[in-house]
Backbone as CSV, one residue per row, in Angstrom:
resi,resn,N_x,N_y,N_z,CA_x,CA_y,CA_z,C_x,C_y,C_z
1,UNK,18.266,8.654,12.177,16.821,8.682,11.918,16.524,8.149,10.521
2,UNK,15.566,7.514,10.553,15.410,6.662,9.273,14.682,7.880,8.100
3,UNK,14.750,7.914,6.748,14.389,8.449,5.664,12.801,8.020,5.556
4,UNK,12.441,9.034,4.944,11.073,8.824,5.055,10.709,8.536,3.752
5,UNK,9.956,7.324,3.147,9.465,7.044,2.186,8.557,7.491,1.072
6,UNK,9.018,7.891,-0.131,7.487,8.758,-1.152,7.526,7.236,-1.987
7,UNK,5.915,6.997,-1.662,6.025,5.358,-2.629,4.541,5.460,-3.659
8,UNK,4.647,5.651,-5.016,3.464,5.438,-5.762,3.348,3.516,-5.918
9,UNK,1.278,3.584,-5.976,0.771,2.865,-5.461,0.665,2.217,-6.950
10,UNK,0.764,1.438,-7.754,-0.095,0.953,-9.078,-0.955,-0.088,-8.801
11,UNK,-2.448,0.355,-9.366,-3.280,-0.603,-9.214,-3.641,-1.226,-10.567
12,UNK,-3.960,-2.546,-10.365,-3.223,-3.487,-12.073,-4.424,-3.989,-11.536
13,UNK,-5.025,-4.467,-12.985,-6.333,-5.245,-13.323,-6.102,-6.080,-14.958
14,UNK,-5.624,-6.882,-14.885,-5.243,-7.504,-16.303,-3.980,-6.761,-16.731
15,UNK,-3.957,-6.474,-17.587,-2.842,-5.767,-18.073,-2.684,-4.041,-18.006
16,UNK,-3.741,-3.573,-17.093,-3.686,-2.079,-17.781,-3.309,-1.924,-15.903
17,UNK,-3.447,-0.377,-15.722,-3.524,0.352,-14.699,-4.596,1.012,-14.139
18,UNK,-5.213,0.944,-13.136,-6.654,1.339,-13.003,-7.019,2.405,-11.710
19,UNK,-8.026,3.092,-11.764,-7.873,4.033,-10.806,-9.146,4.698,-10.629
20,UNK,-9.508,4.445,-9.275,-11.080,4.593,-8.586,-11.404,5.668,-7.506
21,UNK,-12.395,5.974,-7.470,-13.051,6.820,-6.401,-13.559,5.994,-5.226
22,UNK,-13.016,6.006,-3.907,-13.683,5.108,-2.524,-13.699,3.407,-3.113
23,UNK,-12.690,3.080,-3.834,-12.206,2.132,-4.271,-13.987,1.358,-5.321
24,UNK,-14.417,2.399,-6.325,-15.500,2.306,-6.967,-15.090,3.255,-8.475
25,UNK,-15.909,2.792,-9.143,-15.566,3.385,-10.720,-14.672,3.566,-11.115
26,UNK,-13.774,2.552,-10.958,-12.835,1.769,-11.501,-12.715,2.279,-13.144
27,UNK,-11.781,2.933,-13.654,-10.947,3.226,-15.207,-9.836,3.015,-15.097
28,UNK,-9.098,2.821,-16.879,-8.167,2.603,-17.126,-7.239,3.896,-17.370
29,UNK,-6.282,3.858,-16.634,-5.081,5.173,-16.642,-3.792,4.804,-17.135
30,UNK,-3.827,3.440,-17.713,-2.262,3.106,-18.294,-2.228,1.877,-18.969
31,UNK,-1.088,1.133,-19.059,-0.815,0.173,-19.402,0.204,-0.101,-18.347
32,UNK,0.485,-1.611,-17.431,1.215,-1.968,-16.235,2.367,-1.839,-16.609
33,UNK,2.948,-1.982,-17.697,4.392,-2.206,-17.708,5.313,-0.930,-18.047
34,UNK,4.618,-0.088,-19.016,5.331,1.298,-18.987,4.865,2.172,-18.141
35,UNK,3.912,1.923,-17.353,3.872,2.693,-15.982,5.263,1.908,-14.761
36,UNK,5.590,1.067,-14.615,6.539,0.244,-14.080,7.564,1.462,-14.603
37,UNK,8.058,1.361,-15.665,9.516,1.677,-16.339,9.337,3.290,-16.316
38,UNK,8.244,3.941,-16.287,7.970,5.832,-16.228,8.623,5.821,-14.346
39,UNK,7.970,4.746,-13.880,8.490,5.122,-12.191,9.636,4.852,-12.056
40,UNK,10.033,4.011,-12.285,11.668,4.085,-12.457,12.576,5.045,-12.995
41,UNK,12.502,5.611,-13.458,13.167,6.579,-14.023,12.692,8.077,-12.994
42,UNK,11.949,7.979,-12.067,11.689,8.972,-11.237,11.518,8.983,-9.922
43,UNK,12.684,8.106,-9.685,13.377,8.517,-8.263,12.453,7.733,-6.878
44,UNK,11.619,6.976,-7.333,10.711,6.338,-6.586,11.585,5.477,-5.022
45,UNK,10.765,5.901,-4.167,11.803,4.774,-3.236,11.257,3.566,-3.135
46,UNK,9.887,3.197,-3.827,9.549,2.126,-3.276,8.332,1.558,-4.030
47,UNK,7.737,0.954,-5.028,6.540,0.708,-5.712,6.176,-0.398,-4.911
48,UNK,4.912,0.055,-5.169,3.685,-1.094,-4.419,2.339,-1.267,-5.405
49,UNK,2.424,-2.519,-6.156,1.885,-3.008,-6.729,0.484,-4.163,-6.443
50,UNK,-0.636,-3.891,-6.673,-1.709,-3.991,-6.441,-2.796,-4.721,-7.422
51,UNK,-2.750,-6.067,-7.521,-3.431,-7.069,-8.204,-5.079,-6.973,-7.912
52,UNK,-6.107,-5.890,-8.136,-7.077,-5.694,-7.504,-8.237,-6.817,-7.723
53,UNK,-7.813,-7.619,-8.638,-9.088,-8.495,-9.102,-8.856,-10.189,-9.010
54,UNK,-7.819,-10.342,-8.648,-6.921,-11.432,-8.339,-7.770,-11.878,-6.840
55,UNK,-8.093,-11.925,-5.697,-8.980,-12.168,-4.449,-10.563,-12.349,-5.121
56,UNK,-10.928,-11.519,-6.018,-12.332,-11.374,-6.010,-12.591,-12.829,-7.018
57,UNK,-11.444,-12.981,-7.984,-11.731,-13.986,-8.900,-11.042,-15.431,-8.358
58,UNK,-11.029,-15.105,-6.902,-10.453,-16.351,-6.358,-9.298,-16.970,-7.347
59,UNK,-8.560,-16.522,-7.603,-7.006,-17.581,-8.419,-5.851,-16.771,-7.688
60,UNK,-4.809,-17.438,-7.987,-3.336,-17.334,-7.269,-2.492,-15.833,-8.224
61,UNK,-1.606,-15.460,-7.248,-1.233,-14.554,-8.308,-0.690,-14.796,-9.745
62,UNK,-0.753,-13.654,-10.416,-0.163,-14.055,-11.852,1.593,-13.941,-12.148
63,UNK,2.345,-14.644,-11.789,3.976,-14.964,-11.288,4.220,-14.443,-12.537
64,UNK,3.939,-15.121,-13.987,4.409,-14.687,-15.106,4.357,-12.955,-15.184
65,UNK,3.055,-12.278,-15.159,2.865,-11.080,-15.187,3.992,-10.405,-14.013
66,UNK,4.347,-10.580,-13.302,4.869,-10.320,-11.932,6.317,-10.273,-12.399
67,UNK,6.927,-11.163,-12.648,7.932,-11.442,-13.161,8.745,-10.519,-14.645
68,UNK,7.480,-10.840,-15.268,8.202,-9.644,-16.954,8.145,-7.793,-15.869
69,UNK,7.236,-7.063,-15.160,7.228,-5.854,-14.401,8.364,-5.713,-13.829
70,UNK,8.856,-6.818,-13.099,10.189,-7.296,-11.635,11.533,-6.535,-12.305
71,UNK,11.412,-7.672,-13.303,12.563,-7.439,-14.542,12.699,-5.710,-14.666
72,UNK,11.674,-4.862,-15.284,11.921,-3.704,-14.822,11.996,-2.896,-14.111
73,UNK,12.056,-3.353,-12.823,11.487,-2.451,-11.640,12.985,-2.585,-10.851
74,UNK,13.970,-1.332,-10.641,14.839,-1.248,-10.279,14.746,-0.628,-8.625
75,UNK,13.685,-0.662,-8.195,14.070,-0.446,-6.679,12.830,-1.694,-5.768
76,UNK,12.739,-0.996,-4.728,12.074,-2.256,-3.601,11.046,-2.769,-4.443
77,UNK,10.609,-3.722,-4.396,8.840,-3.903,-4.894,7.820,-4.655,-3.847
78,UNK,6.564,-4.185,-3.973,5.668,-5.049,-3.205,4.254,-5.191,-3.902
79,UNK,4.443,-6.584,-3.702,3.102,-7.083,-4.752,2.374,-7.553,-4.034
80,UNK,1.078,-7.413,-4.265,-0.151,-7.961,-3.485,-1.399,-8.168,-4.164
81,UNK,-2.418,-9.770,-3.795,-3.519,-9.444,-4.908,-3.646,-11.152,-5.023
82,UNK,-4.289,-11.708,-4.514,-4.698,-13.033,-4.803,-3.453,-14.448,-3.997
83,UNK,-2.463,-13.593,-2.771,-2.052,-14.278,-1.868,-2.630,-15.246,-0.562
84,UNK,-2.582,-16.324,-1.037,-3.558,-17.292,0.335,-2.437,-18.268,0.788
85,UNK,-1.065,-18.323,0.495,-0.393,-19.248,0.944,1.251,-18.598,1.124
86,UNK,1.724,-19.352,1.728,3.189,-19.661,1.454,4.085,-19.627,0.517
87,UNK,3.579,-21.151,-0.007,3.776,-21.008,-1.708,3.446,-20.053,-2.560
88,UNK,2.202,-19.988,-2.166,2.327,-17.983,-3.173,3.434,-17.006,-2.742
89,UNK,3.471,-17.228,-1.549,4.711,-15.892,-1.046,6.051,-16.513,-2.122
90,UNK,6.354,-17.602,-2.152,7.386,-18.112,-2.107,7.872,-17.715,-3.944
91,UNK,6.809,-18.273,-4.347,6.530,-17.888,-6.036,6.678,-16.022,-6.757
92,UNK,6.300,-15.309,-5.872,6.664,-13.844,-6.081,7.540,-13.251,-5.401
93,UNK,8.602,-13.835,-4.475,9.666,-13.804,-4.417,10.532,-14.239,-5.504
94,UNK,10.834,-15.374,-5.748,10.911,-15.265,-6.738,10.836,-15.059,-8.248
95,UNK,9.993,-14.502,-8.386,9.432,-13.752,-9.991,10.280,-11.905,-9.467
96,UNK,10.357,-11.932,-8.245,10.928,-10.634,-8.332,10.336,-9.568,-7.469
97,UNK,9.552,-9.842,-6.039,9.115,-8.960,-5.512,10.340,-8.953,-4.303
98,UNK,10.064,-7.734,-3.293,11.067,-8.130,-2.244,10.172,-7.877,-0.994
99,UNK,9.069,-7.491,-0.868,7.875,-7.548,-0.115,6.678,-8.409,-0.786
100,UNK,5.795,-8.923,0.357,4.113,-9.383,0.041,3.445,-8.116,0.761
101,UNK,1.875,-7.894,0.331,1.329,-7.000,0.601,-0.267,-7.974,0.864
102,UNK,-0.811,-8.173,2.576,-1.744,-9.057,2.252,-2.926,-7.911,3.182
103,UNK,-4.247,-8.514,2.450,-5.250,-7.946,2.992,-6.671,-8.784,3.404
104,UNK,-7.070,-9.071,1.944,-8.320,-10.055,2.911,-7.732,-11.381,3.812
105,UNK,-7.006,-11.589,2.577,-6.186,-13.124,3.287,-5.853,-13.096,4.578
106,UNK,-5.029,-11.939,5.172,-4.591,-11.465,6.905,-5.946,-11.886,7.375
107,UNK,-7.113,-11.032,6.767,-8.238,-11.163,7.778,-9.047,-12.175,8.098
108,UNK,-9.044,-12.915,6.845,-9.694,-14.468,6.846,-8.933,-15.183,7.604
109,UNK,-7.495,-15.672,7.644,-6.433,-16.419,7.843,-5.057,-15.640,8.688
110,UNK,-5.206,-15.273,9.834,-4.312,-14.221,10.384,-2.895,-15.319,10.602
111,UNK,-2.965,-16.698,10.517,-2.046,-17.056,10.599,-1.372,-17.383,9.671
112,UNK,-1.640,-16.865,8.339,-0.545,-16.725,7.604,-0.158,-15.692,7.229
113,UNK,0.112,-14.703,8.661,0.977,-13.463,8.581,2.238,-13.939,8.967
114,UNK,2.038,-14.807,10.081,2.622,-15.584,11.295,3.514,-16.246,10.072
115,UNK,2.849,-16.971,9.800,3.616,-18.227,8.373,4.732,-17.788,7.323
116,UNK,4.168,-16.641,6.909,5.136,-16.199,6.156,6.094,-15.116,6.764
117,UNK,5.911,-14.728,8.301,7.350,-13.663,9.035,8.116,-15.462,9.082
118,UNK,7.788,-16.482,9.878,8.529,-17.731,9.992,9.223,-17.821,9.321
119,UNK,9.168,-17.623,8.005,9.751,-18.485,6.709,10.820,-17.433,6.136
120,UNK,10.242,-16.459,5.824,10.760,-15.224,4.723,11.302,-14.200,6.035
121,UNK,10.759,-13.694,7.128,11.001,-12.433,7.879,9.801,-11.705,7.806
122,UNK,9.852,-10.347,8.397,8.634,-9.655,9.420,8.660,-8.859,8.091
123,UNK,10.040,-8.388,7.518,10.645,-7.605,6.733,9.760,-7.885,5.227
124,UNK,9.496,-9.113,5.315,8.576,-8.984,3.958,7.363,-8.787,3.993
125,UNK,6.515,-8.833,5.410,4.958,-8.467,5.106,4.265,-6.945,5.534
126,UNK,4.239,-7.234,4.818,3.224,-5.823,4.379,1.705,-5.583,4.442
127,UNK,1.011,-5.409,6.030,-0.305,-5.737,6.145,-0.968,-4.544,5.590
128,UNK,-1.982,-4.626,4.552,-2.991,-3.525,4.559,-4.148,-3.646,5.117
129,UNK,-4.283,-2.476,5.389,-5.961,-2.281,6.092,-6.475,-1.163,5.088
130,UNK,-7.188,-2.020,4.439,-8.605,-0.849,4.410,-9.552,-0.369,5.524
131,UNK,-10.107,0.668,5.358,-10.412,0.868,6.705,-12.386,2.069,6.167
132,UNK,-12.934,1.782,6.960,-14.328,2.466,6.839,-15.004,3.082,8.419
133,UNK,-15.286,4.024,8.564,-15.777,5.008,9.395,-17.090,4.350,9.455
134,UNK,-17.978,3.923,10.455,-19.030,3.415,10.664,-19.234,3.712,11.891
135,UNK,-20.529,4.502,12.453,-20.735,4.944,13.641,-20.108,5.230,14.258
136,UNK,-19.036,6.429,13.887,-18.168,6.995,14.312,-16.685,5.807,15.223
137,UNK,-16.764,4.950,14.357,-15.319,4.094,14.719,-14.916,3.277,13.138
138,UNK,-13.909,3.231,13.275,-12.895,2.789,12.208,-13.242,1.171,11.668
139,UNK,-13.424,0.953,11.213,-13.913,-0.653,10.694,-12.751,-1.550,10.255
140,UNK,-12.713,-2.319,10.091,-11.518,-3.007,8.817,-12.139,-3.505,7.703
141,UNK,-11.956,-3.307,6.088,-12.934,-3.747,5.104,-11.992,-4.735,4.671
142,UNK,-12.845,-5.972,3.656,-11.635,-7.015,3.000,-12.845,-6.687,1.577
143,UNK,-12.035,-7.259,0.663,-12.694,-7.796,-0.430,-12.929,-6.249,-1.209
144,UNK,-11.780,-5.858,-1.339,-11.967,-4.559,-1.913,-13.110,-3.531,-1.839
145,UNK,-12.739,-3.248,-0.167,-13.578,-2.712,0.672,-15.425,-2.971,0.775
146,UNK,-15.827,-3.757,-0.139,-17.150,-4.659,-0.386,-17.640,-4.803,1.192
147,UNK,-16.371,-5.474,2.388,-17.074,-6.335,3.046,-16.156,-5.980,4.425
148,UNK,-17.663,-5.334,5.080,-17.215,-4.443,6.356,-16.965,-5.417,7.559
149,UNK,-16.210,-6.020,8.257,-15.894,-6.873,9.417,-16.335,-5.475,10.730
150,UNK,-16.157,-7.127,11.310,-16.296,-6.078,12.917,-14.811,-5.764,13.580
151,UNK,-13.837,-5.925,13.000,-12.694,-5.307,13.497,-12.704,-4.407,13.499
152,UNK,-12.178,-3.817,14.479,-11.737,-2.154,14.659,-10.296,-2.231,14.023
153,UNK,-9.959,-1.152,13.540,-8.567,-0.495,12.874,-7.488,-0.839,13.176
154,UNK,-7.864,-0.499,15.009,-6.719,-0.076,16.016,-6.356,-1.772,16.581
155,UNK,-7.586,-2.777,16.715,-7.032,-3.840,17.126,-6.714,-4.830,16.644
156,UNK,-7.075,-4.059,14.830,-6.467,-4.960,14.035,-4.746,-4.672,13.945
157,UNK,-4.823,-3.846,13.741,-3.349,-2.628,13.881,-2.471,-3.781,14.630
158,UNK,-2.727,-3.716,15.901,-2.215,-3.838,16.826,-1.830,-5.710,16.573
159,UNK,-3.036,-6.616,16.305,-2.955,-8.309,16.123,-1.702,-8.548,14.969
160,UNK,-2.055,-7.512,14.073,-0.987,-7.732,12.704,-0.015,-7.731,12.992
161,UNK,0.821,-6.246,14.028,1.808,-6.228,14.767,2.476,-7.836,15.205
162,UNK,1.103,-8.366,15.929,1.903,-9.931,17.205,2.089,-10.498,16.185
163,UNK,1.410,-10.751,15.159,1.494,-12.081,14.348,2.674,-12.158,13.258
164,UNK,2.975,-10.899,13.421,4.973,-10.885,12.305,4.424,-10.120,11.096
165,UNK,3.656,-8.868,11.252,3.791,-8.481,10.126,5.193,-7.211,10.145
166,UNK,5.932,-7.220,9.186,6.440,-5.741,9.438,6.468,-4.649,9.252
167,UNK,5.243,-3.957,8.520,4.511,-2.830,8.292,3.389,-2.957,7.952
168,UNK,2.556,-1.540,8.149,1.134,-1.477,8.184,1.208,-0.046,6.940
169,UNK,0.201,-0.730,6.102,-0.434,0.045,5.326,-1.764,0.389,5.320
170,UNK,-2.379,1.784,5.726,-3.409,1.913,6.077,-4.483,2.981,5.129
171,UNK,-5.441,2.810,4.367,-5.809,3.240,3.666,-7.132,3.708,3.827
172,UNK,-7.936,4.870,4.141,-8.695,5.164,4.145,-10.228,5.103,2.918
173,UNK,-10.804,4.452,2.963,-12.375,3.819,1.472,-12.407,5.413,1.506
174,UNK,-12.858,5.954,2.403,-13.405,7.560,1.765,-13.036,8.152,1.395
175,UNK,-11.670,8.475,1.871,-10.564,9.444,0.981,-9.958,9.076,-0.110
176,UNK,-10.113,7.891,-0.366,-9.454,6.876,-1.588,-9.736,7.581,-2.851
177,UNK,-8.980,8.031,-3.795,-9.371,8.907,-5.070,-9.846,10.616,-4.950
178,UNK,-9.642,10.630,-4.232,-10.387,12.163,-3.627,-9.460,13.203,-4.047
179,UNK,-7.940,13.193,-3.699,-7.062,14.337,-3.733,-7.535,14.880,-2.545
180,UNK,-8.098,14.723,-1.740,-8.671,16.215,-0.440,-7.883,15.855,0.570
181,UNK,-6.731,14.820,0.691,-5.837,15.052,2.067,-6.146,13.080,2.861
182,UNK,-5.193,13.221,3.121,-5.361,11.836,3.711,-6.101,12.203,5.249
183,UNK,-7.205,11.186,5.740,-7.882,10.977,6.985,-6.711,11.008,8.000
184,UNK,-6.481,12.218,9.038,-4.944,11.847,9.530,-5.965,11.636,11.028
185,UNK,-7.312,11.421,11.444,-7.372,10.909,12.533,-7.052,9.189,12.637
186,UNK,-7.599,8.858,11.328,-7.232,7.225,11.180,-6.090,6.539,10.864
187,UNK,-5.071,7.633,10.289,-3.466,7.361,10.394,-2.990,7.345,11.514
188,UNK,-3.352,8.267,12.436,-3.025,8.756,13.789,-3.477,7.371,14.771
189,UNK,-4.716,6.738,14.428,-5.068,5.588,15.344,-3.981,4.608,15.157
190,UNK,-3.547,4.196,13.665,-2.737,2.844,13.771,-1.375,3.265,14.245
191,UNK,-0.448,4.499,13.840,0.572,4.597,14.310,1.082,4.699,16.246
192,UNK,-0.515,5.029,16.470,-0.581,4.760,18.027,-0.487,3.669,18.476
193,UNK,-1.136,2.700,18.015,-1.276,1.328,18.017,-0.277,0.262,17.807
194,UNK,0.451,0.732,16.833,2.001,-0.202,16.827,2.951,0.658,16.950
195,UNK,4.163,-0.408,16.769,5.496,0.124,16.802,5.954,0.063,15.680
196,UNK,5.880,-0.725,14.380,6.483,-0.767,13.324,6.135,0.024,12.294
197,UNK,6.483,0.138,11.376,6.435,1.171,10.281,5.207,1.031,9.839
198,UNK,4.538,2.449,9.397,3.025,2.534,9.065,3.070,3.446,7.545
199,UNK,2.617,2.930,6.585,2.624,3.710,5.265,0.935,4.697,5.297
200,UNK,1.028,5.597,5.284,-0.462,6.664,4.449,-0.494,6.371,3.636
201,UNK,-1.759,5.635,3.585,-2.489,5.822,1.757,-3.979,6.734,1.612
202,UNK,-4.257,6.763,0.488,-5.781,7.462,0.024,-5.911,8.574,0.712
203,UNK,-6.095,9.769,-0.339,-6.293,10.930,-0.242,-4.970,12.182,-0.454
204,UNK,-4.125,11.475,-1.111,-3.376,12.579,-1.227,-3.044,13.599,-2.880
205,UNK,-2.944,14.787,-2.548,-3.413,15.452,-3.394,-2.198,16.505,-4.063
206,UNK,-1.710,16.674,-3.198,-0.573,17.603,-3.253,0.451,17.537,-2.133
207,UNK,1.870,18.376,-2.530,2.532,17.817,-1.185,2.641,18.063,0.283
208,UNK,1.550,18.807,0.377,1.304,19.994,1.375,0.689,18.751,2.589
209,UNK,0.105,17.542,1.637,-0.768,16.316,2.171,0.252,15.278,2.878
210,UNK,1.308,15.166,2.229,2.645,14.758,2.420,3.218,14.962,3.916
211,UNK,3.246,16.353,3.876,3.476,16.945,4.883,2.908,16.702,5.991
212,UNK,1.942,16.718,6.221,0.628,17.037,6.968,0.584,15.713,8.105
213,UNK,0.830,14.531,7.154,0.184,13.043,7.213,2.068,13.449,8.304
214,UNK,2.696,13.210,7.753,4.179,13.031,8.260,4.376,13.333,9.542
215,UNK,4.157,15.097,9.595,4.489,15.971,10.753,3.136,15.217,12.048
216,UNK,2.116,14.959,11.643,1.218,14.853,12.555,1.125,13.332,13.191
217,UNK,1.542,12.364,12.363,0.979,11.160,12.528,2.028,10.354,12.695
218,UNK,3.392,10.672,12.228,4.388,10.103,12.577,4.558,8.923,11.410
219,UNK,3.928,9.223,10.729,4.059,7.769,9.294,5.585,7.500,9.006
220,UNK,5.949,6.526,8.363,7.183,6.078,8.256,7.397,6.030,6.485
221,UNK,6.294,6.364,5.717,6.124,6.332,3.759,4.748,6.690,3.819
222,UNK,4.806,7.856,3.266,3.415,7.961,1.942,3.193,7.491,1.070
223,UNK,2.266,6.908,0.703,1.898,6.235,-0.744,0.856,7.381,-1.292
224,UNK,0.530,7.518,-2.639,-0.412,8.169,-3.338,-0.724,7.271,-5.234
225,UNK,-1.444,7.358,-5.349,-1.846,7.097,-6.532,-2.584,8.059,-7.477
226,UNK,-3.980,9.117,-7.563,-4.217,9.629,-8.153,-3.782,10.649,-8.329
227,UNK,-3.077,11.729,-7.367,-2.102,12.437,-7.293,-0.867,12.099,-8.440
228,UNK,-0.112,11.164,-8.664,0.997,11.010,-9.412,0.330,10.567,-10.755
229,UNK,-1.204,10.410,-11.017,-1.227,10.028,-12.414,-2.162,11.302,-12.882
230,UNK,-2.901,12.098,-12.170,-4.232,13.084,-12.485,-2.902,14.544,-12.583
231,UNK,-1.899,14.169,-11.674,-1.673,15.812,-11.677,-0.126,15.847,-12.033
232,UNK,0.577,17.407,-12.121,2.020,16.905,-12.499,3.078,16.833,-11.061
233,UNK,2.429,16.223,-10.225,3.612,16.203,-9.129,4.213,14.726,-9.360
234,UNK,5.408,14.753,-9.202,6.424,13.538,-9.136,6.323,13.466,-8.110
235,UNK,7.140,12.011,-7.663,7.817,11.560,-6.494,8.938,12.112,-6.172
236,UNK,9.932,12.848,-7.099,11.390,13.310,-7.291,10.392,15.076,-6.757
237,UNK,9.824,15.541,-7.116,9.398,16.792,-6.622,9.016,17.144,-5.620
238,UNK,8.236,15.878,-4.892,7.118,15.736,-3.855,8.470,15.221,-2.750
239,UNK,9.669,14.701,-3.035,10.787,14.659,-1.910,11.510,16.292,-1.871
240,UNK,11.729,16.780,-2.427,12.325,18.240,-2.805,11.490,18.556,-1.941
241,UNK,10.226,18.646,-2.068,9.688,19.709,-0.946,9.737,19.529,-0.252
242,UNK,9.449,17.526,0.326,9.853,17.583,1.845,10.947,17.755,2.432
243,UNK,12.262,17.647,1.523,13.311,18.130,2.048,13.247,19.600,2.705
244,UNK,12.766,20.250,1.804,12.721,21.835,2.007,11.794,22.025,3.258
245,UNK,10.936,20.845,3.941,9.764,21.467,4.799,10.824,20.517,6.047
246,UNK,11.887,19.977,5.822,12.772,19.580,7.063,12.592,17.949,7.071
247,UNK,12.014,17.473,6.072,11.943,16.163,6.366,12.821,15.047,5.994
248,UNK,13.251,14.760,6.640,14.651,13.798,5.933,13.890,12.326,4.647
249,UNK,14.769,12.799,3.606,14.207,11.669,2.719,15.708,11.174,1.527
250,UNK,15.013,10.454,0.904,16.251,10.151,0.284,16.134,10.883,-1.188
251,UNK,17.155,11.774,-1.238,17.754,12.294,-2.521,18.715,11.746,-3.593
């Protein structure tokens, strides 16, 4: 049985670290690079790194910036944030990622999910969904949740699946910054929906949330962000317990 993933999320805006409510009021909580080197040193299985302003300002990712973080980042990495090509995939591979993480781009351009499983493997993409509750059904948002499509969750879930992505990251706009527990009816939709590995994001607060998202929904990694910077739970603590609540993880 595969280990179950505890992965903090960093969201990077120029050089600092930033961190919002329903992906809104946006502050600074760090500096990118010694937040990089604090997670390392704490047992992380997996960082996922988040270029939030990189799509909105239309330019390519920043390889240099990408590259000096890489250098310190001693376990998996996944970078995402102003990917529209190939050649972009190709460029933060080498600067040092070992995943892409795509979101509006999937939704504008679904065939370069397709493009880059071809080239690189399924193994490097990393689809996110933002996701918004609208008349009681699940939406898909792009553009840092700004811009509500008519996709549903579940059939986006499901297209990302055909087109070679190899995990789904699914993030709830409302619970995003909250601490009150991740949305586990809308975790529960995508892991129904595919077969491949599905990460929880937004809303987790404590590890009790951890739990919760895991036992019920069948997730394959939690991600959290305001949790690991607002409060004192680690990633090295937040596996301890799930060990202790029966959940196989890596120690």
């Amino acid at each position: 049985m595969l280990k179950t993933r505890v992965i903090p999320t960093v969201l990077w805006r120029n050089e600092n670290t930033v961190k919002g409510k329903g992906f809104d009021s946006w502050r600074n909580v760090g500096v990118l690079l010694p937040t990089i080197k604090v997670y390392n040193l704490r047992q992380v299985d997996e960082l996922i790194v988040l270029d939030i302003i990189a799509t909105k300002e239309n330019r390519q990712p920043d390889l240099k910036t990408v590259s000096e973080f890489a250098r310190e980042c001693f376990v998996p990495l996944t970078v995402g944030g102003g990917i529209k090509s190939v050649s972009d995939v190709k460029g933060l591979l080498r600067a040092g990622a070992d995943k892409i993480c795509l979101n509006t781009q999937a939704v504008n351009d679904p065939s370069l999910v397709t493009k880059i499983a071809n080239s690189f493997g399924s193994q490097c993409v990393v689809v996110s969904i933002d996701a918004k509750k609208v008349g009681g059904e699940y939406l898909v948002t792009t553009n840092s949740g700004s811009c509500v499509t008519k996709k549903t969750v579940h059939d986006w879930a499901r297209e990302a699946e055909l087109l070679g992505a190899g995990e789904i990251m699914i993030t709830s706009i409302e619970k995003d910054g909250t601490m009150e527990g991740y949305d586990l009816d809308l975790v529960s939709e995508v892991t129904r929906s595919v077969s491949i590995p599905v990460i929880a994001s937004g809303g987790a607060g404590k590890y009790e949330h951890f739990k919760q998202v895991i036992s019920k929904c069948a997730v394959s990694a939690v991600a959290a962000s305001a949790m690991f910077i607002f409060t004192e739970a680690t990633p090295r603590s937040a596996k301890l317990y799930l060990s202790e609540q029966g959940v196989k993880v890596r120690l």
